[in-house]
N, C-alpha and C positions, 0 to 999 in steps of 0.2 A: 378763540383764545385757548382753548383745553387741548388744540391740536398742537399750537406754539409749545405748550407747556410741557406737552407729553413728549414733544423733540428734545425739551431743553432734556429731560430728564434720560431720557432713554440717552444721549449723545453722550451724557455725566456717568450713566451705568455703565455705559462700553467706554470707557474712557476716551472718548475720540477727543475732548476738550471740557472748557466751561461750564457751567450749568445755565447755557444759554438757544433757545427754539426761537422758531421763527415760519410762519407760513405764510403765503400769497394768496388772495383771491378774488377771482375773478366772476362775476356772474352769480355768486353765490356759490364755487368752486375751487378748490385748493389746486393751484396748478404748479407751487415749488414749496417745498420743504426744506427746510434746513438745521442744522445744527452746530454750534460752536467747534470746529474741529483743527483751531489752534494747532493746536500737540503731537496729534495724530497725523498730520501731514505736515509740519513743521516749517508753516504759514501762516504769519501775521496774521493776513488779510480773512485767512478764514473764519469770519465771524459767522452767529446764526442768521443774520440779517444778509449778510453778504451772500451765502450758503446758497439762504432762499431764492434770491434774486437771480444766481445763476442755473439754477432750477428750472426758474419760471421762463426766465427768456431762454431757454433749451426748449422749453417745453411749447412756448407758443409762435418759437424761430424767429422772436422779434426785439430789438433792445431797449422798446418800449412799451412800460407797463401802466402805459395812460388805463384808467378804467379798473386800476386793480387796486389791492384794498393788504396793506401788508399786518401782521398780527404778531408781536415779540413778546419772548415771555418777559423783556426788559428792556426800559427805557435806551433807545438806540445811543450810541457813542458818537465821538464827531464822525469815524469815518465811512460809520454805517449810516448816521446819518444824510451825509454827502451821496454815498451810493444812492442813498431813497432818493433822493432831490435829481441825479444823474440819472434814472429811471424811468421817473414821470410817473412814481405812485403816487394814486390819489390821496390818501387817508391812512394814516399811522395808529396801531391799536398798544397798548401796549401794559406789561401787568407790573414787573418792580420797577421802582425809579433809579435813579442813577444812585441815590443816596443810598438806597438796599443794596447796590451793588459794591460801592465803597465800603460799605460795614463787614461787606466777606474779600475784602484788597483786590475789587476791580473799582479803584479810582480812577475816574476821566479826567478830573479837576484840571489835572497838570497839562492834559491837552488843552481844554480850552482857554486855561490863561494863554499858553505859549500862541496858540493863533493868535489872540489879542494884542500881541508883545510887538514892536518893528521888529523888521528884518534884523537889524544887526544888535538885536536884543535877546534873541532867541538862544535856545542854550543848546540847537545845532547850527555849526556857522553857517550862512549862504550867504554866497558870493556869486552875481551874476558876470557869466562870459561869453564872450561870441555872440554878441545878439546878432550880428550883421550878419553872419552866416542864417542865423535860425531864423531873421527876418523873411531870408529869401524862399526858405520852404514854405513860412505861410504866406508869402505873396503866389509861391506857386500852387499853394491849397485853393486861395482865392480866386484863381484862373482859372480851376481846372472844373473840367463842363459834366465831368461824369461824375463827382464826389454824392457819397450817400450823406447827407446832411442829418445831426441828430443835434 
């Protein structure tokens, strides 16, 4: 956890983003790092948690991290949390909560009600079209003999 922490802190000094770390580990080994770098690459998605993830599966050329062990200096968001689950990490460590986060205006709140919301409750619209087209590509996914499966 002091590794997560020292990310979060050092990625906050250089201003890359948030004051948010994250490492991966393996075997008793850190094999990705990350840090919040929102800002500094002027990308949503790059969160600390996300950071590290891409890291780690660089690092072990695989896009699963069954067996690994991830360490946040803050309670993950939904959609780091998703990442974790997308991953196959075993075990989430983690040091502030979501509520520490919200007290300095990284509120998730609003995410996870809107998942909770129906579709046409949501405060972005979606509207589904073309299934029948998109049906056809995953009948052709389902076919197909050489797919990597994950």
């Amino acid at each position: 956890m002091q590794a997560a922490i020292a990310e979060s802190k050092r990625g906050m000094d250089q201003n890359e983003g948030g004051p948010f770390g994250a490492v991966i580990v393996k075997d008793g080994k850190i094999i990705g790092r990350g840090n919040n770098k929102v800002t500094s690459t002027n990308d949503p998605t790059a969160h600390a948690e996300v950071t590290a993830i891409r890291a780690a599966c660089t690092a072990i050329e695989n896009f699963d991290l069954s067996g690994c062990q991830i360490y946040t200096s803050c309670e993950p968001c939904p959609m780091c949390l998703a990442a974790i689950f997308w991953s196959r990490i075993d075990c989430i460590y983690f040091a502030n909560t979501k509520k520490d986060a919200a007290a300095i205006n990284f509120d998730d709140d609003f995410f996870y009600q809107e998942i909770d919301k129906p579709l046409n409750e949501r405060s972005i619209p979606m509207m589904q079209m073309m299934r029948d087209d998109a049906l056809k590509v995953f009948q052709a996914w389902t076919d197909k003999t050489d797919k990597i499966t994950y």
